[in-house]
C-alpha positions in Angstrom: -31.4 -11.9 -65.2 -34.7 -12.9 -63.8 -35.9 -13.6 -67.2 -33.2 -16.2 -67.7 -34.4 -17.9 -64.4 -37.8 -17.8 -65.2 -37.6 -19.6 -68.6 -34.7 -22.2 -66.6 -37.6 -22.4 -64.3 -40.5 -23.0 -67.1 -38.3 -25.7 -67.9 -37.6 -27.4 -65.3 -41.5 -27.3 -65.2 -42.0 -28.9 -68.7 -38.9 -31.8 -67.8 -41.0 -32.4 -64.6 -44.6 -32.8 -66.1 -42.9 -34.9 -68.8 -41.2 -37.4 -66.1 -42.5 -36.6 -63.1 -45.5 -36.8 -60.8 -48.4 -35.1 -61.4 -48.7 -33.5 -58.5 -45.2 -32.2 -58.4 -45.6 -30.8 -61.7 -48.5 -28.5 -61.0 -47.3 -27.2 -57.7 -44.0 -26.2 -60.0 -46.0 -24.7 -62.5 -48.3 -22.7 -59.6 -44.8 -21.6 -58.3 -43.4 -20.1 -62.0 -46.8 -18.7 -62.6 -46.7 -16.7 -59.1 -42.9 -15.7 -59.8 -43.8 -14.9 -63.7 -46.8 -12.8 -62.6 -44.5 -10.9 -59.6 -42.3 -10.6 -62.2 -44.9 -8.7 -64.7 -46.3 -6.5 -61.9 -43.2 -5.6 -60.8 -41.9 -4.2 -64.3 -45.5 -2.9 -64.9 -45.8 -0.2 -62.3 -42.5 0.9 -62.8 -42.4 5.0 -64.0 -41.1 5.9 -67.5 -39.0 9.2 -67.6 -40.2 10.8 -70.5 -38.5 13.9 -71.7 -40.4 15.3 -74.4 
């Protein structure tokens, strides 16, 4: 589910540096790129159950 925001969200970033301010667009884009990288960080330090 979080992946589906974040690629709503990336869009809403790409409509918005298309039509919008410049300065709107980059604080939208620093706000995915913290939520995308929260995202990663998250998923990366969870522990795999191996059973082998």
């Amino acid at each position: 589910m979080e992946f589906t925001l974040l690629f709503l969200a990336t869009a809403i970033v790409m409509l918005a540096a298309w039509r919008g301010p410049r300065p709107l667009a980059l604080g939208l884009f620093a706000a995915v790129l913290i939520a995308c990288v929260a995202t990663y960080l998250h998923h990366a330090t969870d522990t795999l159950k191996l059973s082998f």
